[in-house]
C-alpha positions in Angstrom: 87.0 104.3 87.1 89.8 102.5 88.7 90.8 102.9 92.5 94.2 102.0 94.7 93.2 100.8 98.1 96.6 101.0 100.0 96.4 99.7 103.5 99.3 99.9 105.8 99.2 97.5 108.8 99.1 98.3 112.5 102.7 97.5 114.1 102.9 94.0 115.3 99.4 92.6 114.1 100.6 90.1 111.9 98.4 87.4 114.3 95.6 89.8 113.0 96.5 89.1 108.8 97.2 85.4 109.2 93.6 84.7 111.7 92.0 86.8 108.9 93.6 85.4 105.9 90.7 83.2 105.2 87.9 85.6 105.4 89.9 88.3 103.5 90.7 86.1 100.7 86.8 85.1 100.5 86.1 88.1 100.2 89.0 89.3 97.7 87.4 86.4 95.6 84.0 87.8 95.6 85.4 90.9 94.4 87.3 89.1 91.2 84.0 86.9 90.8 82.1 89.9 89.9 84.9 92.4 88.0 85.7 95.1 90.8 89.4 93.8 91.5 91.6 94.0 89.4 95.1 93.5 91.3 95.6 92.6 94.8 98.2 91.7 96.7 100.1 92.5 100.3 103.5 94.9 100.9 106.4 93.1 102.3 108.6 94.6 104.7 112.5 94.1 104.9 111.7 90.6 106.3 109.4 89.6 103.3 106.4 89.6 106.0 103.2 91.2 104.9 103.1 94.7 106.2 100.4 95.9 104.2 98.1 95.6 101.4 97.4 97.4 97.9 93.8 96.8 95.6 92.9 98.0 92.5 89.3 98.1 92.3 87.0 99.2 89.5 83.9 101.6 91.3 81.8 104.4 90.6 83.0 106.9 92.6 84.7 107.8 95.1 82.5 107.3 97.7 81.6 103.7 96.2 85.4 102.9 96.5 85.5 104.0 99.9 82.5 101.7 101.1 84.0 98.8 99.0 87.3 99.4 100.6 85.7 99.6 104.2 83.9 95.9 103.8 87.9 94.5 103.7 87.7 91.9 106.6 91.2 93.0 107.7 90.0 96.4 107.9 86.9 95.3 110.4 89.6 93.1 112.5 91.5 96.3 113.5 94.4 95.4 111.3 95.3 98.5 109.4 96.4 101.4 110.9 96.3 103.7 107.4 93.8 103.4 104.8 93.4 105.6 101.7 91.5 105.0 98.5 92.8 107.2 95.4 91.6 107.5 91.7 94.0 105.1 89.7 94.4 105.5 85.6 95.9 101.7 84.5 98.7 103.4 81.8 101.0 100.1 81.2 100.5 96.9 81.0 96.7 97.1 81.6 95.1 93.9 79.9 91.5 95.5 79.2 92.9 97.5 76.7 
């Protein structure tokens, strides 16, 4: 089953996304290495900075999702100040079918 991790980042913690990047997009690689993302990629606000970040991830269950989503190294640096994880069904466009 597919998942939408959609992040929304605290106010002013961009410092917070761009001393992360690296670990976050380690970890985002480990992730595509072994099939669980399938899309990533950061919201922009009216500025085109990064204000927040949206995954699909294959998992499980819910709960596998969840504990996927919580391992996000901008999630353990404090950077997001909403996090929800919702059952996704890929309709368009999806390349595995």
């Amino acid at each position: 089953m597919l998942y939408a991790v959609l992040c929304k980042d605290k106010p002013d913690h961009i410092h917070i996304r761009m001393e992360t990047r690296p670990r976050h997009l380690a970890w985002l690689d480990g992730l595509n290495a072994n099939g669980t993302l399938k899309i990533a990629g950061p919201f922009l606000d009216g500025d085109d900075k990064p204000c927040g970040s949206m995954l699909i991830i294959a998992a499980g269950s819910q709960a596998e999702a969840e504990a996927i989503a919580a391992e996000d190294p901008y999630g353990e640096a404090g950077l997001f100040e909403k996090v929800e994880v919702k059952p996704y069904k890929w309709i368009y466009n999806n390349p595995e079918d």
